[in-house]
C-alpha positions, 0 to 999 in steps of 0.5 A, a space after each residue: 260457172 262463169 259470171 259476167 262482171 262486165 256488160 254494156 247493152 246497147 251503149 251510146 255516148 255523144 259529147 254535144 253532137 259528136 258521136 264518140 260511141 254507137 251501139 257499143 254491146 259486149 260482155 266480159 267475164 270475171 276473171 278475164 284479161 281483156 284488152 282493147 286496141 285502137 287508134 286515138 279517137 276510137 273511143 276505148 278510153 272512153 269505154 273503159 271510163 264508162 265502166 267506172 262511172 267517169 263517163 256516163 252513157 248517153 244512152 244504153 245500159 253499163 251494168 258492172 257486176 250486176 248492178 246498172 250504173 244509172 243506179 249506182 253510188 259511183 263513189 262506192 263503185 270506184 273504191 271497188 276498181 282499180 285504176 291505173 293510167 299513163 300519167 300515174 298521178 301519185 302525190 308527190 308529197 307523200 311517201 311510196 306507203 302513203 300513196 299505196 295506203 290513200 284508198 285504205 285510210 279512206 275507208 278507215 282500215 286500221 294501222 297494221 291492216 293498212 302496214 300488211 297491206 303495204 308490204 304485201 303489194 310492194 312484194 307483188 309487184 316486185 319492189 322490197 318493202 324496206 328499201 322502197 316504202 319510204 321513198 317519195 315518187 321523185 326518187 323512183 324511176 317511171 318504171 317503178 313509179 308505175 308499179 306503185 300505181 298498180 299497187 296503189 290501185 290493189 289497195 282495196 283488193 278490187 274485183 276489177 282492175 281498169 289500165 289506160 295506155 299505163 305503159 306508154 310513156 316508158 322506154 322500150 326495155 321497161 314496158 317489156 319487162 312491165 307488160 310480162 309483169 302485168 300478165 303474171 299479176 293477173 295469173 297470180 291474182 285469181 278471178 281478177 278482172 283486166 280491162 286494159 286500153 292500149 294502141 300498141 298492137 303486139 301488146 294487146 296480141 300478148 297481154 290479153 285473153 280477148 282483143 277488142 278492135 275498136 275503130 270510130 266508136 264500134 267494136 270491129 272483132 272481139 276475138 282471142 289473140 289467135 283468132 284475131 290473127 288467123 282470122 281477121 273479121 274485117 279490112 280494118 283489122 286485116 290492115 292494123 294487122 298488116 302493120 306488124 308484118 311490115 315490121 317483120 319484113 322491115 327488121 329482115 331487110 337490115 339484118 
């Protein structure tokens, strides 16, 4: 049976008098990879920070795993989400084991938990543990960089697991070799739920179950990748769309 772990009902969000997001409704299940798609300004990162409380609703309901945020202990919330962005934020200071270990310790998680729980990640993410756990971010590239931080954000086994526009910043041949990563984490890690923002559209086509278009604070299609390609719901997808065509047509030119 599917559960819903994700819903907003009705959602709106202004900062002062501008409108970020109007009546923004959807709901994804547990389990599902999802990512949003739209250019800067659409609101997506703004709705991904709504899930975790960072952001509060204007007006409408956020209810994530059954519970409304209006009402939740949001510091609690967020040890139960991981979340992973563009600029990965580790702390310098510390060590690869450190950074990973910050949520655990927190929580008052015993040593050798905390020991497991280190080793286990870093093979997950496909960084040995030995050669790695004592390194400092500075001696790390940013593809590896990045892959602490979605160790960093497993730490405490999340349900959930929020990325903005993580792969960004990276170099053409990493954010491949990540994006595929990414997409047999979430194959491995069962029931685990994906919410990732990205502007790129050929890694919203091959990271996500679902795609949502955004498009000035409204949803334009919430569609699977297929869907989304074989029928586009408006001119606005139809157009973002038609941008990787051009791509295509501009590759066979200098071939």
């Amino acid at each position: 049976m599917t559960k819903e772990i994700i819903k907003f009902e009705h959602v709106n969000k202004k900062f002062g008098r501008n409108e970020i997001i109007s009546d923004l409704s959807f709901t994804i299940n547990q389990g599902e990879f999802v990512t949003v798609l739209g250019a800067s300004g659409s609101g997506k990162t703004t709705t991904l920070k709504m899930i975790n409380g960072l952001e509060m609703p204007t007006g409408g309901k956020v209810i994530v795993n059954g519970e409304d945020l209006s009402a939740a202990d949001l510091v609690d919330l967020r040890r139960h989400i991981g979340y992973v962005v563009q600029s990965i934020g580790l702390f310098p200071h510390m060590t690869v084991a450190q950074n990973i270990a910050v949520t655990p310790k927190l929580l008052k998680w015993d040593q050798a938990r905390i020991a497991d729980t280190v080793d286990h990640l870093l093979e997950l993410v496909n960084l040995k543990p030995n050669e790695y756990k004592k390194r400092y971010p500075n001696q790390l590239s940013g593809g590896q960089q990045q892959r602490i931080g979605v160790a960093r954000a497993l730490s405490t086994n999340p349900p959930i697991m929020l990325f903005d526009e993580p792969f960004s910043a990276l170099d053409a041949i990493i954010k491949q070799d990540l994006q595929q990563e990414i997409k047999n984490l979430h194959q491995k890690l069962a029931n685990k739920t994906f919410f990732f923002v990205t502007h790129d559209i050929n890694e919203a086509l091959f990271l996500g179950d679902r795609v949502m278009v955004m498009n000035q604070g409204k949803i334009e299609q919430f569609a699977s990748p297929r869907e989304l390609v074989s029928k586009p719901a408006s001119s606005y997808v139809a157009r973002l769309l038609g941008t990787v065509e051009q791509n295509k047509d501009l590759w066979e030119q200098l071939k």
